[in-house]
N, C-alpha and C positions, 0 to 999 in steps of 0.2 A: 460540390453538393452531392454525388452520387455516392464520395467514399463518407459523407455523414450520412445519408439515406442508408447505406451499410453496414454501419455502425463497424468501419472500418480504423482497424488498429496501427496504422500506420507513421513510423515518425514522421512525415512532413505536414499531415494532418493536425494533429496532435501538437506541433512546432506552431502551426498557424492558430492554430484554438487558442492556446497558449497566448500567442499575442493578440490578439481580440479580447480576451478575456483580461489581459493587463488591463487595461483601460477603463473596463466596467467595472473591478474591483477597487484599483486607485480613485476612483471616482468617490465611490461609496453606494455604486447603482445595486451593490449584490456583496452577499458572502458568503462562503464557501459552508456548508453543512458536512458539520459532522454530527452524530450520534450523540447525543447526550454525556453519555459515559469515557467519551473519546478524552477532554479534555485529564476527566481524575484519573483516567488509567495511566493516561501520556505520565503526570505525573507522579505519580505510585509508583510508575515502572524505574521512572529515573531516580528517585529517591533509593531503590534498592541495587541501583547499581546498570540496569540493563540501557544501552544505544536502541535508539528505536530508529528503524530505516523503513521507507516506504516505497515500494516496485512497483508502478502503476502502470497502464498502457497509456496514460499521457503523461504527458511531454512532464520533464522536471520544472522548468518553468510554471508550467499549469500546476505542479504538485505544489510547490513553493508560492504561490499568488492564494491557492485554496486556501492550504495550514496558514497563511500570513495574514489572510482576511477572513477568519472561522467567524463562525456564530459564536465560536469561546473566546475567539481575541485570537492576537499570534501566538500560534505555539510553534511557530519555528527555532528556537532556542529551546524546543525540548527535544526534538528531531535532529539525529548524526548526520544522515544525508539521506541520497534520493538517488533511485533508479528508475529508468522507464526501456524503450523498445530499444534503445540506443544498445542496451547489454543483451539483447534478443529475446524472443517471444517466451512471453511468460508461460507457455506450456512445454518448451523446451528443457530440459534437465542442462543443459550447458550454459543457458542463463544464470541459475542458481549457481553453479561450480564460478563465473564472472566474480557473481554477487561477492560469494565467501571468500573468493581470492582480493577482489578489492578492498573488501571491510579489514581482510585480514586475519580470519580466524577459519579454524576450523570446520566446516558444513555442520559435522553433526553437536557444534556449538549453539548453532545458530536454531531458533524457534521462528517458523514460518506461519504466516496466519492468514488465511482466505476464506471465502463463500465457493470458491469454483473448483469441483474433484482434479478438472484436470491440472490446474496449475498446482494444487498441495502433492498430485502424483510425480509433476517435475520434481518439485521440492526433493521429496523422498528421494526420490530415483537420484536424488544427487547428495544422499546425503544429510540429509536438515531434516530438527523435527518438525511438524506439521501438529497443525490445531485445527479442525474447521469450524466456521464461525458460520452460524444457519440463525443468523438473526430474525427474518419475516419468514421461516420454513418452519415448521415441524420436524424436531430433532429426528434422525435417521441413523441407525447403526450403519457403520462404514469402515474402511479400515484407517481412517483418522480419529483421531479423539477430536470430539465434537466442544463447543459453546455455546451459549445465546448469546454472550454481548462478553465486551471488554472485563465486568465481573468476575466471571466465569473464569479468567485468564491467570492463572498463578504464575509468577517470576521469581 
């Protein structure tokens, strides 16, 4: 209770959330929200060719129960795979170098997409390009190229 009062990023947290959260989704107690624009970008992107991968600080379980149970329906058949704290902390730049060795491609291949400076500065710092995504903010010059929403997002 004290690492969710912390809103701590921890795998064994995030493992245990994970299966709690099985249960209320198989059920049909809840589903996972995404963004509106989530579902046509997921596939627009696929249609032109791009793997979409998701690096969250919870658990791959928890990432796979979300997209499986969306407010759009499953879009896990539009999603490559899943990362979470297992390949290290997403502010880390050695996480990202994990990423792009397990996908297989090149870092500055790969387009990285977030809300948070420091996780698109690991990005960079490792290589990948960076977008940042300031969906409920007021756009800010930074040294990322900005978006409001999945629109925004050219592939």
């Amino acid at each position: 209770l004290q690492w969710i009062a912390e809103d701590r990023k921890v795998t064994p947290l995030k493992t245990l959330q994970g299966l709690v959260w099985e249960r209320g989704y198989r059920k049909g107690d809840f589903t996972g929200h995404v963004y509106a624009d989530t579902a046509p970008a997921f596939r627009r992107w696929r249609e032109r060719g791009a793997a979409i991968y998701i690096y969250s600080s919870g658990s791959v379980k928890a990432q796979q129960l979300l997209f499986g149970h969306s407010e759009a329906g499953d879009l896990q058949p539009l999603i490559s795979g899943y990362f979470d704290t297992t390949v290290g902390s997403k502010r880390d730049e050695g996480s990202y170098r994990r990423i792009a060795e397990r996908i297989g491609l090149p870092a500055e291949a790969i387009l990285f997409l977030s809300d948070v400076t420091e996780e698109l500065d690991a990005a960079a710092g490792a290589g990948m390009k960076t977008l940042q995504l300031a969906r409920d903010e007021p756009l800010r010059a930074g040294h990322h190229p900005l978006a409001r929403d999945f629109n925004e997002v050219t592939i």
